[in-house]
N, C-alpha and C positions, 0 to 999 in steps of 0.2 A: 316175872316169868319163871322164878326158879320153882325148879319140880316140874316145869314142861320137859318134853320130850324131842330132841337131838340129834338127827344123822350130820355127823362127820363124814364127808368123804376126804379121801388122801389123808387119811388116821395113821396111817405107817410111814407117812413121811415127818419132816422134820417140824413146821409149821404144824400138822394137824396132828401130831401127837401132842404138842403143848398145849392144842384146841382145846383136845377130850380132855385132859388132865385138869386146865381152869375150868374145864364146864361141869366137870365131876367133882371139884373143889367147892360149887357151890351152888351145889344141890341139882344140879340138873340131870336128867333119865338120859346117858347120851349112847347112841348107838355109832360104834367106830366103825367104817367102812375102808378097805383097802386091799390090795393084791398080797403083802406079806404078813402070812397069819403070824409068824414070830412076832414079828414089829407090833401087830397089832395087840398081841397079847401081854404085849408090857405095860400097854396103857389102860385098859380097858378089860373086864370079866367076858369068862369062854357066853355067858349066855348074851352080851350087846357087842358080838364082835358079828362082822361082816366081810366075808373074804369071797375076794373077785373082783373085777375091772366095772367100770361105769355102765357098760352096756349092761351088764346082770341086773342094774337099778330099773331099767324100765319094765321089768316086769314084777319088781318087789315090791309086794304086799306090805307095807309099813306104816302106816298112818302114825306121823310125828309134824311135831308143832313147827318146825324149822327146820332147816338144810341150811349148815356152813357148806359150801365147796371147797376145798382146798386142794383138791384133786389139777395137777397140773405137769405138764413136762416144760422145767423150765431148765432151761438151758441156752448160749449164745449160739450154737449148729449146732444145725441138722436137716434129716429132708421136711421138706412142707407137709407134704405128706403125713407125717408122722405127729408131725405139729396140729395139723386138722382132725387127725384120729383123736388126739388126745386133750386139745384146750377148747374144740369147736364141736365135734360132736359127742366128746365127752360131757361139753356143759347142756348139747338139747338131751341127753341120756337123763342129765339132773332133772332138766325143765319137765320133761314126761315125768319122772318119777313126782316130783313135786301135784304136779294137775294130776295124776290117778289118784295121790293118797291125801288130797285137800291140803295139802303144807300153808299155813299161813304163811311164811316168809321166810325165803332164800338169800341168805348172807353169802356172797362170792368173793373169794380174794383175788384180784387182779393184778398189776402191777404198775409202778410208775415208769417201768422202761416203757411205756407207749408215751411218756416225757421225752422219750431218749435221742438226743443231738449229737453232731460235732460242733458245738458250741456252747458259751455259757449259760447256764439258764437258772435264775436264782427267783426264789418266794414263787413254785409252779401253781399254780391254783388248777383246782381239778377239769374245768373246762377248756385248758390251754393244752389242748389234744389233737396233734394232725392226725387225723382220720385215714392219712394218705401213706403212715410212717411205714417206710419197706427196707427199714436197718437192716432189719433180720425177719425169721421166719416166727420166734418167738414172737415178738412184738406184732405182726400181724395176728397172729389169731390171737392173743388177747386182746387185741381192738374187736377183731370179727366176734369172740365170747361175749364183750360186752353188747354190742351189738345184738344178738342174740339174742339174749338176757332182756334187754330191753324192749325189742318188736315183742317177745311174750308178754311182758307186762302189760302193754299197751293193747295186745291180744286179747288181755284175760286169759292167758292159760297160766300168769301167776298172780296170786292176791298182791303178794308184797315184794318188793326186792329192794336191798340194799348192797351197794358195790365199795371193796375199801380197796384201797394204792399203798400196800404198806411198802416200804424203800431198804433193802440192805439189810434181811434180816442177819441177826447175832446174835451167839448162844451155844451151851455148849448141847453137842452134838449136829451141829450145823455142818451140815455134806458140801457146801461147795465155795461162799463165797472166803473167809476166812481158809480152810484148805488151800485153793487154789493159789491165795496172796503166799500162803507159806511153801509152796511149792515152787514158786515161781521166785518169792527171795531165795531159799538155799539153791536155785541152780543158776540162777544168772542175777540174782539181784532186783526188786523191785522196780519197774518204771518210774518213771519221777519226772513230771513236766511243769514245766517255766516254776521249776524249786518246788515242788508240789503244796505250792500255797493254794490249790482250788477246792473250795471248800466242798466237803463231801456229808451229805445226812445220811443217815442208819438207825436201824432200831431196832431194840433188843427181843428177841423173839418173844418174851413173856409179855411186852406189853402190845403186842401186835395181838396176842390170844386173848387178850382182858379188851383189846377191840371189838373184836369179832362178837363176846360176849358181850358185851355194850350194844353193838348193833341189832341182836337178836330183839329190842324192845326199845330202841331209839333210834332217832334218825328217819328220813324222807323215805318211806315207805315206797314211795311211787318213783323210784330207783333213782333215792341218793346215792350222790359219790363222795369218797370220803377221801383223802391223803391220810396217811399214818407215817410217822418218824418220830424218834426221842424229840425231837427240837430241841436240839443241840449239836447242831452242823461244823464241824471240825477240820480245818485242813488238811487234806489226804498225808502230808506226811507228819506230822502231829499224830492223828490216828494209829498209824502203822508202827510211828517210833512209840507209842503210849502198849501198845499191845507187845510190841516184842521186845520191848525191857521188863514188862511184865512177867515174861517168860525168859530173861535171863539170857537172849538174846540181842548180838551188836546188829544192829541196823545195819541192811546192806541194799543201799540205791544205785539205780543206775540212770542217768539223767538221760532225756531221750527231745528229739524235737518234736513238739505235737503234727505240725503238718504234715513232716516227712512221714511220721508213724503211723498218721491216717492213709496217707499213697504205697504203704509200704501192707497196712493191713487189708488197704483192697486189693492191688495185687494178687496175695496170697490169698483170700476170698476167691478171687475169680480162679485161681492155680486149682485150688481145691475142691470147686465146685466142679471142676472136669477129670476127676483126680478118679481112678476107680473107688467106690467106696465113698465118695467125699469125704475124706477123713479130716476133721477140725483144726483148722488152720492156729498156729500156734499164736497169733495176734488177730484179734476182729474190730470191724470197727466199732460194735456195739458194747465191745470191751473197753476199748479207747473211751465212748460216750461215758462209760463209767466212773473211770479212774483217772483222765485228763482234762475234763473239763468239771468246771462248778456245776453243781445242780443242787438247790436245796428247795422240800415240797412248804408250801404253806398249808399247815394244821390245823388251821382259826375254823374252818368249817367241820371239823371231827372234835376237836373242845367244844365249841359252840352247841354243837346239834348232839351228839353224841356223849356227850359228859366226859371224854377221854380226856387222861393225864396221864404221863409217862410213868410209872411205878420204880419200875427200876433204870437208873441212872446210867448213862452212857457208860461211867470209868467203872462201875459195878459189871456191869457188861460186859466189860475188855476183861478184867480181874476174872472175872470168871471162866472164861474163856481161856485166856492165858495159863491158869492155874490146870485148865484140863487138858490145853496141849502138854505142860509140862508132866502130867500123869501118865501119858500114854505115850512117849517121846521113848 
């Protein structure tokens, strides 16, 4: 399919900048979509950039061979509201644009936090999905997205759809998950539960975008789901102490009790939810589901179906990362 034609949505985010950049690495016509024309014009020429929010897409005139969506507000809070603007009826905004301009096939990036427990959950396979999951607002409308995505399929209002679960992206210029861990060690110290031996998957954002490219022309058309991770699941404080020696930094944990920390982050969930503003409670429990308990996805069905293999290696991952915190430090 290379030399087909490519709308990227959420181009100016962190994910769908590495999109357009592998898809324009090889050979692909990709049109970058998104709200910050700076951002967008770092990855992509002034003639296939696209500036403005999802709802502009239902009336754009395009006719391209594919739709990645990356287009998402991910975040642990916030209102629902805001959540349904932006993960639920941003993705029917996709789905219309797709049925006006004939798209063969819409690649969506969704996530494995609809995995997301207070407890261990290891090798998730992509069907081990409560339908019912209300950790958070996130994790609901990415279920309701999928959801979505899918009644069109089965509608006929899309030819093709393929759905990926990538886990933890990492990378440099990555806005939240790596920031927030380094934020949170220089003021109080990392969390750290039962020795943080719970083993944690992530993957490096290059090879989550050599996914997505994968998927444009493999995989279950008639809306396969796919897990995405390095597959190389790591003990959370292994991880943490591998990334911040790499940067020249002493490891600073603070051990914490899982249960107490879960009654301690609802609490302050329910404080904040009546708080003027709801302003984001400094501990969630959907935070907790990430960093205190195991979770590793199994991959065998995105190798299998998809030809996916991890390119760049977990400790190339950290190294490089590490190397660009210490540039901007």
């Amino acid at each position: 399919m290379s030399g087909a034609r490519v709308l990227v949505t959420g181009a100016s985010g962190f994910l769908g900048g590495y999109a357009v950049r592998d898809l324009r690495a090889h050979g692909y016509e990709v049109f970058a979509a998104g709200r910050n024309a700076e951002a967008l014009a770092r990855v992509s020429d002034p003639e296939h950039l696209i500036v403005g929010d999802l709802a502009s897409l239902r009336i754009l005139d395009l006719p391209v061979d594919a739709v990645i969506h990356c287009a998402a507000l991910s975040t642990p809070w916030g209102a629902w509201r805001e959540f349904v603007e932006a993960n639920v009826e941003g993705t029917a905004h996709v789905i219309e644009f797709a049925r006006r301009n004939g798209v063969r096939r819409v690649v969506h990036v969704s996530s494995p936090s609809v995995y997301a427990a207070g407890r261990d959950r290891l090798d998730i396979r992509e069907p081990d999905v409560d339908s019912e999951n209300r950790l958070n607002g996130y994790i609901r409308s990415k279920i309701a997205a999928e959801r979505l995505l899918a009644e069109a399929r089965a509608a006929g209002r899309l030819s093709e759809l393929v759905i990926v679960r990538p886990r933890g992206l990492i990378g440099v210029g990555d806005p939240s998950l790596v920031p927030r861990l380094l934020d949170v060690h220089a003021r109080i110290g990392v969390p750290l539960f039962d020795g943080g031996d719970n083993l944690i998957d992530v993957t490096a954002v290059e090879n989550v975008a050599s996914a997505l490219r994968l998927a444009l022309t493999a995989g279950d058309g008639a809306g396969g789901v796919y897990n995405i991770t390095n597959g190389d699941p790591r003990p959370f404080r292994e991880l943490l102490t591998t990334l911040l020696s790499e940067m020249g930094e002493q490891p600073r944990f603070r051990p914490m009790n899982r249960r107490a920390a879960w009654v301690l982050a609802s609490l302050l969930e329910g404080a904040c939810s009546v708080l003027p503003g709801r302003p984001e409670p400094p501990l969630t429990r959907y935070t907790l589901s990430t960093i205190a308990y195991s979770q590793t996805l199994d991959i065998t069905r995105a190798t299998s179906e998809l030809g996916y293999r991890p390119e760049v290696s977990l400790d190339d991952a950290l190294a490089a990362v590490a190397a660009h915190q210490r540039a901007i430090a």
